[in-house]
C-alpha positions as CSV (number, residue, x, y, z in Angstrom):
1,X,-2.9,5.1,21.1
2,X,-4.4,3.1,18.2
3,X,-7.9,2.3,16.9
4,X,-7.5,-0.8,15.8
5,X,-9.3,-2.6,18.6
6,X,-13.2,-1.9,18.7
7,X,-15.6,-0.2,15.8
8,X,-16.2,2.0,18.4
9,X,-12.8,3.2,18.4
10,X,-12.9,3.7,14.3
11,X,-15.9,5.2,14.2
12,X,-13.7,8.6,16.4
13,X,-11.2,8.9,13.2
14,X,-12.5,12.0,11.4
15,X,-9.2,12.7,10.0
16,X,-6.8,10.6,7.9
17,X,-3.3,10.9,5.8
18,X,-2.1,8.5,3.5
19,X,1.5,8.2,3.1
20,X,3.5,6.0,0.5
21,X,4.4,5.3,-2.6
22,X,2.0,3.8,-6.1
23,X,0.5,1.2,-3.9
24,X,-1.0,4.3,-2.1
25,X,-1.5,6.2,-4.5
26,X,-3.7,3.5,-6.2
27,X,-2.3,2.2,-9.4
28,X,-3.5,0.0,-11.2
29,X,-7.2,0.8,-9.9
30,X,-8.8,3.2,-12.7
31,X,-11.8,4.7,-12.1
32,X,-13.8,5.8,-15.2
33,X,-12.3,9.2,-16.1
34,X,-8.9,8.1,-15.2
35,X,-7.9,9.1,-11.9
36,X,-6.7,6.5,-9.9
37,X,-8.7,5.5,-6.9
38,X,-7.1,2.6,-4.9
39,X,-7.3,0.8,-1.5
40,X,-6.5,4.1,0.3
41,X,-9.5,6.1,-0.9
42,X,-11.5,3.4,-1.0
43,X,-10.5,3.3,3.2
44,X,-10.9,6.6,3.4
45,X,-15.2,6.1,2.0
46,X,-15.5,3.7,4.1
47,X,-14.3,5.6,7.3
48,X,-16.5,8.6,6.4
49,X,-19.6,5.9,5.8
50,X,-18.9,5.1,9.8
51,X,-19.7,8.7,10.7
52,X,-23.2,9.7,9.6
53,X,-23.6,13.2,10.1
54,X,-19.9,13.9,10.0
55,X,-17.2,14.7,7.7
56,X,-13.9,13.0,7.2
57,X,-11.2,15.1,6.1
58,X,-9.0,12.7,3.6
59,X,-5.0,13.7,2.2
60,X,-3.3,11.3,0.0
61,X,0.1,12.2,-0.2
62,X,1.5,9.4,-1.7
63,X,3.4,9.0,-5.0
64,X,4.3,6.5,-7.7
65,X,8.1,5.0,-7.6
66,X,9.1,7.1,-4.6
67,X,11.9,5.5,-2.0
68,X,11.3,5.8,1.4
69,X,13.9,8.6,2.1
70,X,11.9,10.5,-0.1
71,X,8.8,9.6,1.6
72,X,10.5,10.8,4.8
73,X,11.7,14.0,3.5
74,X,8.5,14.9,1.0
75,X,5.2,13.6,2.8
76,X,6.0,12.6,6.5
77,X,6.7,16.4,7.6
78,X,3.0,17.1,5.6
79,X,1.4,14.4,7.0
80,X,3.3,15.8,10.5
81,X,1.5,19.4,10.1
82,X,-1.9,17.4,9.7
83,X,-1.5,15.8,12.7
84,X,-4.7,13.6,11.5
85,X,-6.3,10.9,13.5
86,X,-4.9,8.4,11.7
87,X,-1.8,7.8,8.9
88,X,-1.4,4.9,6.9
89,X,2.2,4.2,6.2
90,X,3.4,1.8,3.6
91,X,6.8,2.3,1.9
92,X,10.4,0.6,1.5
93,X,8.8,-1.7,-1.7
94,X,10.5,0.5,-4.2
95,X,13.9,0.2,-2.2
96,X,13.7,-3.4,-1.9
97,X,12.9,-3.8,-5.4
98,X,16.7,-2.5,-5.9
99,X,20.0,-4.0,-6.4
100,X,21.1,-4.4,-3.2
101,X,18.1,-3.3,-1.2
102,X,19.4,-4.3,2.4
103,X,15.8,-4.6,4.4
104,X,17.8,-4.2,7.7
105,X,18.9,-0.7,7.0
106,X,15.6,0.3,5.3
107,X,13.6,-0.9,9.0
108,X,15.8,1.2,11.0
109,X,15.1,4.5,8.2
110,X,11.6,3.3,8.9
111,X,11.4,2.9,12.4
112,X,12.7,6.4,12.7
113,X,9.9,7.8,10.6
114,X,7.4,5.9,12.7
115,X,8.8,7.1,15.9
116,X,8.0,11.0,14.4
117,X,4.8,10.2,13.1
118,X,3.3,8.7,16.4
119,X,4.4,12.1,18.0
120,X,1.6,14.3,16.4
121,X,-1.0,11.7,14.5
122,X,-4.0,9.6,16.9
123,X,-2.9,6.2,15.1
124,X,-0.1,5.2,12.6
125,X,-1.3,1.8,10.5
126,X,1.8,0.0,8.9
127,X,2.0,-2.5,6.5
128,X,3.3,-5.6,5.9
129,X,5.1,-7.0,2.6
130,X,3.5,-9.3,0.1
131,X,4.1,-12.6,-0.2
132,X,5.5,-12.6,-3.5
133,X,6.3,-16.4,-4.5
134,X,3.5,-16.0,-7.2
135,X,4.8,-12.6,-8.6
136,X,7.5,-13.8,-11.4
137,X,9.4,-10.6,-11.2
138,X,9.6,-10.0,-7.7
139,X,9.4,-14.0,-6.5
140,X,13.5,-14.2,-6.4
141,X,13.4,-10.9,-3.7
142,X,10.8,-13.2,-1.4
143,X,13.6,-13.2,1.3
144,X,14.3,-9.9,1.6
145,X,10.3,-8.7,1.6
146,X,9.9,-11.4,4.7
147,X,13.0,-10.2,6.5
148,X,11.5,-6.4,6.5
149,X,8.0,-7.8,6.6
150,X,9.6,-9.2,10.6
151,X,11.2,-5.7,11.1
152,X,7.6,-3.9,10.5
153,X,6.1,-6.3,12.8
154,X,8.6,-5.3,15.9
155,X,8.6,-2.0,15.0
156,X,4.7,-2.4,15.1
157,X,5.1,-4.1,18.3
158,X,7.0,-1.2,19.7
159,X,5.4,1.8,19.0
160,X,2.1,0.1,19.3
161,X,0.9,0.2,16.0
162,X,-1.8,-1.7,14.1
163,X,-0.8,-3.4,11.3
164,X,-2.0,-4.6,7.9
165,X,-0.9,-8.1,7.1
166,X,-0.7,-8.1,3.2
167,X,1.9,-11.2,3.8
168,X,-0.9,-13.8,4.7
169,X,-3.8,-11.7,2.7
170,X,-4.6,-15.1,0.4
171,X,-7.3,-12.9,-1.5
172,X,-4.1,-11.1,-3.6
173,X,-2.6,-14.5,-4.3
174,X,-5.0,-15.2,-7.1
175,X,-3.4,-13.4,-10.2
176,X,-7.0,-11.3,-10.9
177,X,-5.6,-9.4,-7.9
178,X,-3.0,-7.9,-9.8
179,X,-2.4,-5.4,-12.9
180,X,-1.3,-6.8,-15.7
181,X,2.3,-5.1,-15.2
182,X,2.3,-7.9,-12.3
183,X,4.0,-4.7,-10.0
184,X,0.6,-3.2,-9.0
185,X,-3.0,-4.3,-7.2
186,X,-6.0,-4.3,-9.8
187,X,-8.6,-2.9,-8.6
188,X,-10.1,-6.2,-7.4
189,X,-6.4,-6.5,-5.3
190,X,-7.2,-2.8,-4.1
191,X,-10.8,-3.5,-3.1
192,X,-9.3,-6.6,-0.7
193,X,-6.8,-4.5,0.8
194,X,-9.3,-1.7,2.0
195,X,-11.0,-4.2,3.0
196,X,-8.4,-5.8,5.5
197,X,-7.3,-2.2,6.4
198,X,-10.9,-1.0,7.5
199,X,-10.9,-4.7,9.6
200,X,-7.7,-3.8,10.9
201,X,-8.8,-0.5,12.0
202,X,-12.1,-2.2,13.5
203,X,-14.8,-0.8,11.5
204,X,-18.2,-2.3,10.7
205,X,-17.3,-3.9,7.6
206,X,-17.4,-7.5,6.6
207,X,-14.6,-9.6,7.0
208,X,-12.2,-10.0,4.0
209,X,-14.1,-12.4,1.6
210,X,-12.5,-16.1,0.7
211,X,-9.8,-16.4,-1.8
212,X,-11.2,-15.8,-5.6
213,X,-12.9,-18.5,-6.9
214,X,-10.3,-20.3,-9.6
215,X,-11.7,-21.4,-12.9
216,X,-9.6,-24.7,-11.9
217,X,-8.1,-24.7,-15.8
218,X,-4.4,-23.3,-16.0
219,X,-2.9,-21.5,-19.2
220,X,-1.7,-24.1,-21.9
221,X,2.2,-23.8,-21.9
222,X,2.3,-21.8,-25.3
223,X,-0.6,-19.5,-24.0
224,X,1.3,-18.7,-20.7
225,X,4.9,-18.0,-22.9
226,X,2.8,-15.9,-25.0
227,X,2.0,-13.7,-22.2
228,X,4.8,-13.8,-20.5
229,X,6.6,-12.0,-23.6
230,X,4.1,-9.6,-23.8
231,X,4.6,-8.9,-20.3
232,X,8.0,-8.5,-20.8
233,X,8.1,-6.3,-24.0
234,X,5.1,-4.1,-22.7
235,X,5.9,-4.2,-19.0
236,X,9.1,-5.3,-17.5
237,X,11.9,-3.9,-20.4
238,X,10.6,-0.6,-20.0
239,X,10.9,-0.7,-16.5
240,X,14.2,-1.8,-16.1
241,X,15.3,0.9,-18.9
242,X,13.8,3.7,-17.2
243,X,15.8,2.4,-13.7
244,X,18.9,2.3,-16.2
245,X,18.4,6.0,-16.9
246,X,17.6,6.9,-13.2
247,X,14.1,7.9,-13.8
248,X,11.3,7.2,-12.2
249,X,7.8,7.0,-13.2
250,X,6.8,9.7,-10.3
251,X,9.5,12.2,-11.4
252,X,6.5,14.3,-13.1
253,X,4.0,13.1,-10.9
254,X,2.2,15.3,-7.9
255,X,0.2,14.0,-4.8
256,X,-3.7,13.7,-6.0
257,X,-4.6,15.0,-2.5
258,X,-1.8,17.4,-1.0
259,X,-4.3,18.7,1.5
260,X,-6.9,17.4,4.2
261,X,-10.1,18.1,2.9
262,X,-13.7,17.2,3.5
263,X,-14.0,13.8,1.3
């Protein structure tokens, strides 16, 4: 049964999981003593603002650079015992992001996981891919994001599932969405996404805003090399060593909410 329809609907979620990997987790979106806050607990305010008088009771289980099988095996079974009112469930990027990433086989790991979670949780909201044709690093795996981005959608579709469409979100097209790693939302990027999410899920929330106003000037060609090197030194040759060494920026890392407590 989903939510997703009426605020009404919403306003009966007083429990809710978070399952994924660092888009979940909510890198890139700082908050002033360093813990990261992201679209997910920024969903999570916004569904205990709906319930005056009552508590919502928030887990975030999700961590930075993990593949979905280790998703499946470390956070649905959690998210399982919770058996919340709702679990967002976003994962496959990092496998996609791989040499060789086959979206076909990661949608029918996916559906599987799906299929368990709608056993024991109220609702289970999915996610689409981004659109990634203005992401430099990840524009050439555009293909493979829109083949599993079709596979979420049916799987969706079959297990009657709301969905978050990050494909056609046009708010996280402008670059002042994005970290400057170009990987990860900023927390203008995560603000959007909650945003579409709590719409999604039919809260009381205003409709995400226009597409970020553009100063209508673009970077001078030596400007935009510039950064693209610093990118590149700073961002992008770090990553692909660590991936070299088969380590993963999560490998010390632990959820920031492993249980469902009062928010």
């Amino acid at each position: 049964m989903t939510v997703g329809s009426t605020a009404g609907g919403a306003g009966l979620i007083g429990s809710y999981a978070a399952v994924g990997d660092s888009f979940t987790e909510g890198v890139g979106d700082p908050a002033r003593d360093g813990a990261l806050i992201g679209w997910a607990d920024r969903l999570a305010a916004m569904l205990a603002g709906q319930r005056p008088g009552h508590e919502l009771r928030y887990a975030n289980l999700a961590v930075r650079g993990r593949l979905l099988d280790q998703i499946i095996e470390q956070q649905v079974p959690r998210a399982k015992e919770f058996a919340p009112d709702l679990v967002s469930f976003c994962a496959g990027g990092n496998d996609i992001l791989r040499p060789g990433g086959d979206p076909d086989s990661i949608a029918v790991r996916l559906e599987a996981a799906v299929a368990d979670l709608v056993s024991c949780a109220g609702t289970v909201l999915l996610f689409t891919g981004f659109d990634t044709r203005g992401i430099p690093l990840l524009r050439h795996l555009r293909g493979r994001i829109a083949t599993y981005t079709a596979h979420v959608r049916s799987i969706a579709d079959r297990y009657d599932c709301p969905v978050v469409d990050l494909w056609s979100l046009r708010t996280v097209q402008d670059r002042r969405a994005w970290h400057e790693d170009r990987l990860h939302l900023s927390p203008v990027g995560h603000a959007h996404v909650a945003l579409r999410a709590a719409h999604v899920l039919g809260l009381d929330v205003p409709a995400v805003a226009d597409p970020l106003r553009r100063s209508g000037t673009r970077p001078q060609p030596r400007a935009a090399l510039s950064d693209d090197i610093h990118w590149a030194r700073e961002h992008f040759l770090p990553w692909v060593a660590r991936h070299l060494r088969g380590e993963s920026s999560g490998d010390q890392v632990e959820p920031k909410r492993p249980d469902l407590l009062p928010l």
